[in-house]
C-alpha positions in Angstrom: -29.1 -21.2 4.8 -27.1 -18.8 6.4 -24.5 -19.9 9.0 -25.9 -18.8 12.3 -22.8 -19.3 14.5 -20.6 -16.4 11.8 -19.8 -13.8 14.2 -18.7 -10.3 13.1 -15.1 -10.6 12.8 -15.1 -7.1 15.2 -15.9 -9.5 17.6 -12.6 -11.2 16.9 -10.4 -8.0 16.9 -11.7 -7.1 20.0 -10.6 -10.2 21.9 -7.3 -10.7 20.7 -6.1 -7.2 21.2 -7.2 -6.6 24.3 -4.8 -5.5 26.7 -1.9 -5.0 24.1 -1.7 -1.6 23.9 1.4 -1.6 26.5 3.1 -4.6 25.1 2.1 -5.1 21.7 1.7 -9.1 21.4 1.9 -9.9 17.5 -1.8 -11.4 17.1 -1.9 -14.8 16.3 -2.6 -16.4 12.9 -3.8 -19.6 15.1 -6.6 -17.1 16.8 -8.3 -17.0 13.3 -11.8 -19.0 14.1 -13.4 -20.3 11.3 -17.1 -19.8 12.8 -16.4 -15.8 12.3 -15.6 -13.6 9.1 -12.6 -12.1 8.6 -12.0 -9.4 5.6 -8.7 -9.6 3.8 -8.0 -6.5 2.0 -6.5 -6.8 -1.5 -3.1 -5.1 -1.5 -4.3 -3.3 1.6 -7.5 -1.9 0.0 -7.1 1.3 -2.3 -10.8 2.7 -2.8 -9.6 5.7 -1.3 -6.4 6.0 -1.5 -5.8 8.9 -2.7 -7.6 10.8 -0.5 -6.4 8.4 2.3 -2.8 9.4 1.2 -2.0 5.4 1.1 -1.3 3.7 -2.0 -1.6 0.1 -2.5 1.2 -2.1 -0.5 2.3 1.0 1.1 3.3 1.8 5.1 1.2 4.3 5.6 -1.7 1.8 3.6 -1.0 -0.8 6.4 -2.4 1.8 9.2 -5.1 2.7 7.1 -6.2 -1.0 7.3 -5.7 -1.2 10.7 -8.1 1.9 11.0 -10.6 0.7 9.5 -10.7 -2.6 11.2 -9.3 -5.2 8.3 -8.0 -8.2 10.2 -6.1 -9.0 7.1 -3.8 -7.4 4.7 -3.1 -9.2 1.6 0.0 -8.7 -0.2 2.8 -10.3 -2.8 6.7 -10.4 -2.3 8.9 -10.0 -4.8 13.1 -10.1 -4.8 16.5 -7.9 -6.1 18.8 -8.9 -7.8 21.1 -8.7 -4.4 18.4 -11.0 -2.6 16.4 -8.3 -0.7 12.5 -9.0 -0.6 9.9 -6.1 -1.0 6.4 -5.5 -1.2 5.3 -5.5 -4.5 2.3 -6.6 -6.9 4.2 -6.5 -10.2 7.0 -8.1 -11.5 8.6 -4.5 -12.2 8.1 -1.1 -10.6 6.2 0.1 -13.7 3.2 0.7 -13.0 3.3 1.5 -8.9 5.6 4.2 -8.6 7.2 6.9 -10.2 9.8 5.1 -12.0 10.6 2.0 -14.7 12.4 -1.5 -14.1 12.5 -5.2 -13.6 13.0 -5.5 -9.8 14.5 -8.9 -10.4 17.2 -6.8 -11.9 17.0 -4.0 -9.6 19.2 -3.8 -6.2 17.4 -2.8 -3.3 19.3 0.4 -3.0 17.9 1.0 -6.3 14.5 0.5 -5.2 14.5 2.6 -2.4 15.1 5.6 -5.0 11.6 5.7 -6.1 8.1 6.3 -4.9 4.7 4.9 -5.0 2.1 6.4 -7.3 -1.7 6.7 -6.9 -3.8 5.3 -9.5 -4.6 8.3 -10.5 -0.4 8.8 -11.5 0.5 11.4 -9.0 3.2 10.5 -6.4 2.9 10.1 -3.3 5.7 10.0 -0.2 5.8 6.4 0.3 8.5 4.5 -0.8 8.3 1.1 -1.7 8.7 -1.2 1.6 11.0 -3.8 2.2 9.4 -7.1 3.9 10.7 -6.6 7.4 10.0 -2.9 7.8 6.3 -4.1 6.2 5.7 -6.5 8.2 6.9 -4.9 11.7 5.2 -1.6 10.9 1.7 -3.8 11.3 3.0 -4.2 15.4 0.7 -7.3 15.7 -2.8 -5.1 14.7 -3.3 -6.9 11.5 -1.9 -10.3 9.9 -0.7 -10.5 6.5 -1.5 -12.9 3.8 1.3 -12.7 1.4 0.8 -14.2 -2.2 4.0 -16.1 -2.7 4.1 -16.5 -6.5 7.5 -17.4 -7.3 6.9 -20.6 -5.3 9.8 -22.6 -4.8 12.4 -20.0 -5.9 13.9 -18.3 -3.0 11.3 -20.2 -0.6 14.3 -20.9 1.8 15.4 -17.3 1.9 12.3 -15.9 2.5 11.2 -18.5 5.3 14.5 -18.0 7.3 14.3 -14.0 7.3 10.8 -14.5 8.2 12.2 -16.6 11.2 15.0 -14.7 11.6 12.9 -12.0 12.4 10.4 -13.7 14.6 7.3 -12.9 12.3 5.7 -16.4 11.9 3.0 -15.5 13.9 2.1 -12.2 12.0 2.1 -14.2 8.5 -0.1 -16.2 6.4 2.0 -17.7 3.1 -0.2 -18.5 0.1 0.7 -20.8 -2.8 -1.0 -22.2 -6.1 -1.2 -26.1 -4.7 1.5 -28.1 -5.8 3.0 -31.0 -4.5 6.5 -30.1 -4.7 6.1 -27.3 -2.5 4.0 -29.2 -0.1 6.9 -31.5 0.5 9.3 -28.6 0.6 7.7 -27.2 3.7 7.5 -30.8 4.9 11.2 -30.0 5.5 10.7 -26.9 8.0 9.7 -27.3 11.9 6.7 -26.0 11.7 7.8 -23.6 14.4 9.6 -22.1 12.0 7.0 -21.2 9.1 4.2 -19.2 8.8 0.6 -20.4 8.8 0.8 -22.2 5.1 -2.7 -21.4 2.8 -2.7 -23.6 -0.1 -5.3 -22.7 -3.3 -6.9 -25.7 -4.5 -8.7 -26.5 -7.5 -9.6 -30.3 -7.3 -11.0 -33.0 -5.1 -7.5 -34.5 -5.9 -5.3 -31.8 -4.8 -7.4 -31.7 -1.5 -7.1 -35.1 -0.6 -3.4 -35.1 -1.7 -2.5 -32.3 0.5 -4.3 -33.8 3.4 -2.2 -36.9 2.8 1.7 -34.9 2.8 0.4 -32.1 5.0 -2.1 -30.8 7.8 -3.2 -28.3 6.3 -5.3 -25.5 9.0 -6.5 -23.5 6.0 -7.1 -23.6 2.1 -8.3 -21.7 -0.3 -10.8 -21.9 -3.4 -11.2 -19.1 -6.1 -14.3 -19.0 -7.8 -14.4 -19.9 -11.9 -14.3 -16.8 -14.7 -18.2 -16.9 -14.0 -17.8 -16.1 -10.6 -19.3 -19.0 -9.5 -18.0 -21.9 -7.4 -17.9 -25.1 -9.4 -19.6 -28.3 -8.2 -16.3 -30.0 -7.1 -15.2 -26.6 -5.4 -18.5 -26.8 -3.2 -17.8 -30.3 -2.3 -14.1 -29.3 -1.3 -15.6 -26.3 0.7 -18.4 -28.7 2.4 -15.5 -31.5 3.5 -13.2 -29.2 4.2 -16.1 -27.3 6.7 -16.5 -30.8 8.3 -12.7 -31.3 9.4 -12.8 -27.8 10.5 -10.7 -26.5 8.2 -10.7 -23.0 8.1 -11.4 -21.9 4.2 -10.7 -18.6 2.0 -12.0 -17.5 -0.9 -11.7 -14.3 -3.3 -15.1 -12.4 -2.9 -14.7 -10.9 -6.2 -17.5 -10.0 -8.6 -16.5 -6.4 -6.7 -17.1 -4.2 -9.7 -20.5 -5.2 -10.7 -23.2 -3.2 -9.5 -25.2 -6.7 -8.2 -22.3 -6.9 -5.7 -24.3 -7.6 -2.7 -26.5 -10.2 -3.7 -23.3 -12.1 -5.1 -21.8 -11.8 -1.2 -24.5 -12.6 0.0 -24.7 -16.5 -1.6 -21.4 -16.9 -0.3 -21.9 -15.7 3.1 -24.1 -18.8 2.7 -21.1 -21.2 2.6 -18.6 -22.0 5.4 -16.1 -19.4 4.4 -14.3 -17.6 7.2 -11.8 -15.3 5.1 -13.4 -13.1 2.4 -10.2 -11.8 -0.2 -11.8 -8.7 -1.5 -10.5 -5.5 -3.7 -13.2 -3.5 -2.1 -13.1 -4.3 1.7 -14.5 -0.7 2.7 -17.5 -1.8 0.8 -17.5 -5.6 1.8 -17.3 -4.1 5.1 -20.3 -1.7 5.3 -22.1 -4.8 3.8 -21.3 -7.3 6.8 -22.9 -4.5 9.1 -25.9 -4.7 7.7 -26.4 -8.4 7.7 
């Protein structure tokens, strides 16, 4: 059965930015109600980015999502080799932009030399963006659920210029589940983090996180057959229960039986859908 208290996650926009036009109050990732839907766009979104002139993890990407109404852009961090954090996907520069490296070994001058490519391999004006400039160019419009992969390597650096820029409120942080990061964060007022999104796989890792941590959200990716398993469903179902809000990747994008595939999962308790094609995913929510 379908869950008849979802609202549109318009609804949500609507509410929280009223009245912010003059003062622009970062919207809060504590607003996020896990009775509604909320779309997070995969690197932004990038179905038309060419003609939208805004490549994935790009500045000018980041007002196309807030355009078009995505309460969420999702995105992943990576670090120079003189400790500066930017937006970007891939471990080197490769395939995004117009030039070749390892930004691990890059400086962040270095960076800033080269632009980001469309997919189709023609530049484009935007450089690649550095986490604060990322980050503030959203002006509390949109939230952003960053994919943290390097896990406990540079956690503290990133968390303190996250604070030191007074951005908690404007970020979601999501990790694989491991214990040892869970009792990392354990060590941070939790004033002073983000909104912390763990992705879980087992019963086990649920009820060990619940345990060490209080967790507000998790999320569950579906199996190589696109299908939740039977322990993931009973995660989701318990984790509905204690009003945990829950995320999941809404992939199966590509295929042309899309929609029916959204549609079973619109079935679950799942408030934030992770999608590469949110212009699509969107149009679909509208007509449900």
């Amino acid at each position: 059965m379908s869950n008849p208290n979802k609202i549109y996650f318009v609804s949500f926009m609507m509410i929280v930015f009223a009245g912010c036009s003059d003062t622009h109050h970062p919207a809060s990732t504590l607003d996020i109600d896990k009775d509604s839907i909320y779309i997070a766009a995969h690197r932004g979104g990038y179905e038309n980015e060419f003609e939208d002139k805004a490549p994935e993890n790009s500045l000018a990407n980041i007002q196309n999502a807030i355009d078009r109404g995505f309460p969420i852009y999702e995105s992943d961090v990576q670090r120079t080799s003189d400790g500066v954090f930017i937006i970007m996907h891939d471990a080197t520069i490769d395939r995004t932009t117009n030039g070749s490296g390892v930004v691990a070994e890059m400086s962040g001058e270095e960076i800033q030399e080269y632009h980001l490519i469309y997919r189709t391999g023609e530049d484009s004006n935007e450089k690649i963006p550095l986490l604060d400039e990322f980050i503030s160019k959203g002006d509390g419009k949109i939230i952003f659920k960053i994919d943290y992969k390097p896990e406990l390597k540079y956690l503290d650096d990133l968390l303190q210029q996250i604070k030191e820029l007074k951005l908690q409120d404007r970020v979601i942080l999501r990790f694989r589940y491991r214990k040892e990061i869970v009792e990392a964060l354990e060590n941070y007022d939790s004033d002073d983090r983000p909104l912390i999104l763990f992705r879980l796989t087992t019963l086990s890792q649920f009820d060990e996180l619940k345990s060490l941590f209080k967790p507000k959200m998790i999320s569950i990716f579906t199996g190589s057959n696109n299908a939740f398993t039977e322990e993931q469903l009973q995660i989701i179902e318990q984790a509905a229960k204690e009003n945990i809000i829950i995320e999941a990747h809404a992939f199966h994008d590509n295929n042309a039986d899309r929609e029916e595939y959204w549609a079973e999962q619109l079935k679950l308790p799942i408030s934030i859908f992770h999608t590469r094609k949110p212009i699509l995913f969107q149009e679909f929510l509208k007509k449900q």
